[in-house]
Backbone bond lengths (Angstrom), bond angles and torsions (degrees), N, CA, C in turn:
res aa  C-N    CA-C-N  psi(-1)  N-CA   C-N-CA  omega(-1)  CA-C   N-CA-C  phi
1 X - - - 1.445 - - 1.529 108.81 -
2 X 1.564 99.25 138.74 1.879 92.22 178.95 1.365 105.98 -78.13
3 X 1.324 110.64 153.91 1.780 119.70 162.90 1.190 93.89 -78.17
4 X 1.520 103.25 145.59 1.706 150.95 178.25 1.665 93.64 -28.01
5 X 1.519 88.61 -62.85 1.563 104.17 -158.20 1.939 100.29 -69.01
6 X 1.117 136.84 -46.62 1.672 153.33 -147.43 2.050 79.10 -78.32
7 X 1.254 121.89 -29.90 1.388 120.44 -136.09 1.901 81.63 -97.77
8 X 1.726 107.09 -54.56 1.376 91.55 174.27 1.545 126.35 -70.29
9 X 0.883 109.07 -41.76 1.842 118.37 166.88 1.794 86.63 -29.98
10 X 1.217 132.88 -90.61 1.095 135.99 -151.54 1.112 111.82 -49.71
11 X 1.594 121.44 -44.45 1.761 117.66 -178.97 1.396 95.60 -63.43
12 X 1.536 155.06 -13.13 1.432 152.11 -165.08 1.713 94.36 -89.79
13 X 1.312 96.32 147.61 2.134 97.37 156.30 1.202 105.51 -55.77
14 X 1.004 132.59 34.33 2.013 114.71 160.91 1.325 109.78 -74.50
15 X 1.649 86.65 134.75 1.504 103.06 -179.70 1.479 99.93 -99.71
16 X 1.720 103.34 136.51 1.488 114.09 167.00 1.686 107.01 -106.85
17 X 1.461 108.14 157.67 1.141 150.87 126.70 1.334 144.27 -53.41
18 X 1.463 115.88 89.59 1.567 124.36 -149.65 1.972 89.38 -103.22
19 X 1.345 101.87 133.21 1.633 100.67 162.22 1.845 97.33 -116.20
20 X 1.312 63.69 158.73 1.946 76.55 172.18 1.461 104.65 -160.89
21 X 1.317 111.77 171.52 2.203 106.89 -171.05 1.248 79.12 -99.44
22 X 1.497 83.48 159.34 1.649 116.27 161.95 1.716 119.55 -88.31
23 X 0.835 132.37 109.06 1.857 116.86 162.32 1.385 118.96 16.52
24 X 1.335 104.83 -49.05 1.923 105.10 176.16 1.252 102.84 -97.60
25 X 0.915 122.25 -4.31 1.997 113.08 172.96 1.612 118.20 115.49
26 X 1.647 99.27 -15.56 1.716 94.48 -176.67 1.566 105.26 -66.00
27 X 1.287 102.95 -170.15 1.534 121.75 -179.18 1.675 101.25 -92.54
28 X 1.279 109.89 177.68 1.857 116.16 -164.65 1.552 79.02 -172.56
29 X 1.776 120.17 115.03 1.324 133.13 -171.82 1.797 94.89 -121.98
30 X 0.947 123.30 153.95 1.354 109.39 -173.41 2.106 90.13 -171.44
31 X 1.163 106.51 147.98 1.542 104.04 174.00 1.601 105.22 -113.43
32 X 2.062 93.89 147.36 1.723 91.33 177.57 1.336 105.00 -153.79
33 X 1.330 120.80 179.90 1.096 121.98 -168.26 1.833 105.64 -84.82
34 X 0.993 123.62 142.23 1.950 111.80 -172.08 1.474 97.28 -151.22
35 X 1.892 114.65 132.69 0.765 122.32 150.06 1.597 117.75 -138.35
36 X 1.414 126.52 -151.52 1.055 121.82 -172.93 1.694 122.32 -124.12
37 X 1.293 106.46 129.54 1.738 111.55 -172.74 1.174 106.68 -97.49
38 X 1.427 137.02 113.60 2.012 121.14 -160.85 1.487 120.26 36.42
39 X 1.255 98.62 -105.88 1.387 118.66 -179.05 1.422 126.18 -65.27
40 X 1.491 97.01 -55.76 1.233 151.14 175.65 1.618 124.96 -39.73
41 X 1.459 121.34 133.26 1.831 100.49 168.16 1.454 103.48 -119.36
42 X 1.501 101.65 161.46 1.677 96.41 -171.64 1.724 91.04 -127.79
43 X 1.497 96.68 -176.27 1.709 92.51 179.66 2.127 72.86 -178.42
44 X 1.549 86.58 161.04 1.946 78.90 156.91 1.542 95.76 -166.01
45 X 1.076 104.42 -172.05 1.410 113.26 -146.44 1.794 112.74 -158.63
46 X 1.330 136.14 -152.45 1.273 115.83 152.77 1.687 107.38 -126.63
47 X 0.970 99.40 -172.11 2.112 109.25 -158.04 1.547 86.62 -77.53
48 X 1.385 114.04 -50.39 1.722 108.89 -171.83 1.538 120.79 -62.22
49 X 1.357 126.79 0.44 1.563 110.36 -140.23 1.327 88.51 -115.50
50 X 1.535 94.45 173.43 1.384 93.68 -161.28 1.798 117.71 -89.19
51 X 1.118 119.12 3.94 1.729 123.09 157.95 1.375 105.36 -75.61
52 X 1.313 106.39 -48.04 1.816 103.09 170.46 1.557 117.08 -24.17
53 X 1.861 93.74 -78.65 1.278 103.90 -169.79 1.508 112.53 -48.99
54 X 1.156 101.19 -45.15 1.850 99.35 -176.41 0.821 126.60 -57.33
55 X 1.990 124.04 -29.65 1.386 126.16 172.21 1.522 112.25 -69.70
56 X 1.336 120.64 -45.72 1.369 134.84 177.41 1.639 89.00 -32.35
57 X 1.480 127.15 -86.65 1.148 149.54 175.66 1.651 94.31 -14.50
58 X 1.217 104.12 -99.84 1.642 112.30 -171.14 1.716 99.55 -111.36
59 X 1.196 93.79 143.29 1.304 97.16 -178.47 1.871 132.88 -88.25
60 X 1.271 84.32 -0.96 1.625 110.17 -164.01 1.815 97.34 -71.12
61 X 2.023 101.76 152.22 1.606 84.12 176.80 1.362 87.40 -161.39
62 X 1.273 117.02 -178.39 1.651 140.37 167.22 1.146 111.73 -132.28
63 X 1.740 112.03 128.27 1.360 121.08 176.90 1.425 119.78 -103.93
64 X 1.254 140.00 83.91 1.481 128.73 -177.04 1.193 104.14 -86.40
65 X 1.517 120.79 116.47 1.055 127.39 -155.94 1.915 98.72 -125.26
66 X 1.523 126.93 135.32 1.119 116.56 -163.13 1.431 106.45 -152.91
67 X 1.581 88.40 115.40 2.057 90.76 -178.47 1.244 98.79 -71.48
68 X 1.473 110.35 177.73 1.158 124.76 -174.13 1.422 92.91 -68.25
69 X 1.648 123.77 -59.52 1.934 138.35 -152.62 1.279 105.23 -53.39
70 X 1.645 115.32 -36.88 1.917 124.52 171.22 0.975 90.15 -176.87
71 X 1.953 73.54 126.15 1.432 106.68 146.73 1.422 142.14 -44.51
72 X 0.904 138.13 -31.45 1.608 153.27 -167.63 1.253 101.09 -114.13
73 X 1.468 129.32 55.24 1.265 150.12 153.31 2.140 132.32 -99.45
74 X 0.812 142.88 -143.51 1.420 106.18 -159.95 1.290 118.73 -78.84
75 X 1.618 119.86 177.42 1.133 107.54 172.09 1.605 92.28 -153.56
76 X 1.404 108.88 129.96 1.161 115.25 -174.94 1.612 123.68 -114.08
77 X 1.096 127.59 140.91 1.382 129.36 177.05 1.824 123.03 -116.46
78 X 1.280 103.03 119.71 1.368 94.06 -158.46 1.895 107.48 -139.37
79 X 1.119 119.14 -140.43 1.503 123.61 162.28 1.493 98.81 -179.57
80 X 1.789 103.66 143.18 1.504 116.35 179.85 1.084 116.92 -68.37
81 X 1.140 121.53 122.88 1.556 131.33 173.22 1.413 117.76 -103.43
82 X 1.287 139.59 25.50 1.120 137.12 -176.02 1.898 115.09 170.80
83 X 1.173 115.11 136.66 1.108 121.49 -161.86 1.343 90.79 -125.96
84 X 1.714 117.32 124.49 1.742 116.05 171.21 0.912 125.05 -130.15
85 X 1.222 129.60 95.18 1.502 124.86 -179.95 1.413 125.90 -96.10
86 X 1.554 125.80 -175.19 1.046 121.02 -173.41 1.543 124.84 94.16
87 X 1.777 121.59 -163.94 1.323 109.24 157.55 1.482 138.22 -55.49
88 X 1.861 109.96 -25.46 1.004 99.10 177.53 1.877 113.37 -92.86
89 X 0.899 118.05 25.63 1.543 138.03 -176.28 1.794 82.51 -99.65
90 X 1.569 108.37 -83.80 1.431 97.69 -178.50 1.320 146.31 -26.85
91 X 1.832 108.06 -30.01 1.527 113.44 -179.09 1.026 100.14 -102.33
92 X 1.480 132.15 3.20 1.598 120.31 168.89 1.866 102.96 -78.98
93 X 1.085 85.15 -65.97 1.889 114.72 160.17 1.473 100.80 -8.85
94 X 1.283 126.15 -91.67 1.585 146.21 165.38 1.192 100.29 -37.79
95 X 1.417 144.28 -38.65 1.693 123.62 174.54 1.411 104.05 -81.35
96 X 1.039 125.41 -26.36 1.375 107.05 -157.50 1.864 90.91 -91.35
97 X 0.840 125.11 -33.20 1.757 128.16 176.79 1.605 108.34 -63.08
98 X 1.063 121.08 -17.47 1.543 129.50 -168.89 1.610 104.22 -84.89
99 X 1.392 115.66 -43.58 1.845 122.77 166.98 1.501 90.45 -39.34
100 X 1.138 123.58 -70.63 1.648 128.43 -128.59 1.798 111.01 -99.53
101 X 1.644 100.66 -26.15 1.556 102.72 167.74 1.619 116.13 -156.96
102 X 1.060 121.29 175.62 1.584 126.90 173.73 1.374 123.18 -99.98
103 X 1.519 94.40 51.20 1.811 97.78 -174.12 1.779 100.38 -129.13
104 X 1.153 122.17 174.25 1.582 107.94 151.07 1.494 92.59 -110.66
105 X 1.223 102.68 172.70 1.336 116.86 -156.14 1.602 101.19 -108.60
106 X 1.834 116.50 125.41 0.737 116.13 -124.37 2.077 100.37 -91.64
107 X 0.947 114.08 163.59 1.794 120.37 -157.65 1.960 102.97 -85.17
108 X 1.006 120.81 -3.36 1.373 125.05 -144.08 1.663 97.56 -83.24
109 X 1.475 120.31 -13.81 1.273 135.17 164.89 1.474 120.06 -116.50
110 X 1.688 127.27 159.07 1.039 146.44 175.99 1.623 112.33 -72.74
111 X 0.827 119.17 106.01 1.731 115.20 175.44 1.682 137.07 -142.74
112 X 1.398 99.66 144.76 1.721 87.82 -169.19 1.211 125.15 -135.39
113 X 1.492 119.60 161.31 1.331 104.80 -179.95 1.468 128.72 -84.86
114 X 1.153 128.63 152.85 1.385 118.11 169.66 1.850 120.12 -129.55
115 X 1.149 98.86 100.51 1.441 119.46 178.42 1.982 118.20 -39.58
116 X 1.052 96.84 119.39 1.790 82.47 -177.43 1.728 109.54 -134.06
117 X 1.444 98.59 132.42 1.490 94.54 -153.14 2.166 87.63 -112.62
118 X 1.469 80.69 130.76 1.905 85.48 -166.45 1.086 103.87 -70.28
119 X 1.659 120.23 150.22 1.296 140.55 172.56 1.874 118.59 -111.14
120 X 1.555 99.27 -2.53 1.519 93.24 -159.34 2.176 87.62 173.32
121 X 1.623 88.38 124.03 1.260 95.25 -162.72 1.554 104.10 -131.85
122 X 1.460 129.27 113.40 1.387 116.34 -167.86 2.038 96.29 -132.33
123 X 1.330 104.52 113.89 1.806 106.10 171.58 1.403 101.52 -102.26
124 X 1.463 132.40 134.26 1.205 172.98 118.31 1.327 102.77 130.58
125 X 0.977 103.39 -145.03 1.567 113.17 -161.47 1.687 111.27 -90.77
């Protein structure tokens, strides 16, 4: 279940910070757009890139997630449980781009969502 607080952060344009390992073990920090599916947080990305590959690999991740009001607001630890592509990838896709700008987001690439179901939930500092 999300905390109160992780759940509004997410309905806001806060942009998170996804880690994921590398093959040799370092960290892979990357920024994305993140909001929340039920329970659930989503973010997506494309099939080639390199958080992709790493989640594919291991599924494990870190979300530093940061409203605009403060920074040092939640940070979640979780692993992807679900990979969605397609149209319904697209209308997640299109909500979550709609917080942050007034465009839809444009089709000219392959992209997907990846569902991440929290394991470990820490707000402030």
């Amino acid at each position: 279940m999300l905390d109160p607080v992780v759940r509004d952060v997410l309905d806001t344009p806060s942009y998170a910070h996804v880690a994921t390992v590398l093959p040799d073990g370092s960290p892979h920090s990357t920024p994305v757009y993140v909001g929340a599916r039920g329970d659930q947080i989503v973010f997506f990305t494309g099939p080639g890139t390199r958080k992709a590959r790493n989640l594919r690999r291991d599924p494990r991740l870190m979300l530093s997630i940061v409203p605009v009001d403060n920074p040092f607001q939640p940070v979640v630890r979780g692993r992807v449980v679900e990979w969605i592509e397609g149209d319904e990838a697209w209308e997640i896709i299109d909500r979550l781009v709609a917080k942050y700008i007034d465009l839809r987001y444009p089709r000219d690439q392959e992209r997907m969502v990846l569902v991440v179901e929290p394991e470990h939930q820490k707000v402030g500092m």
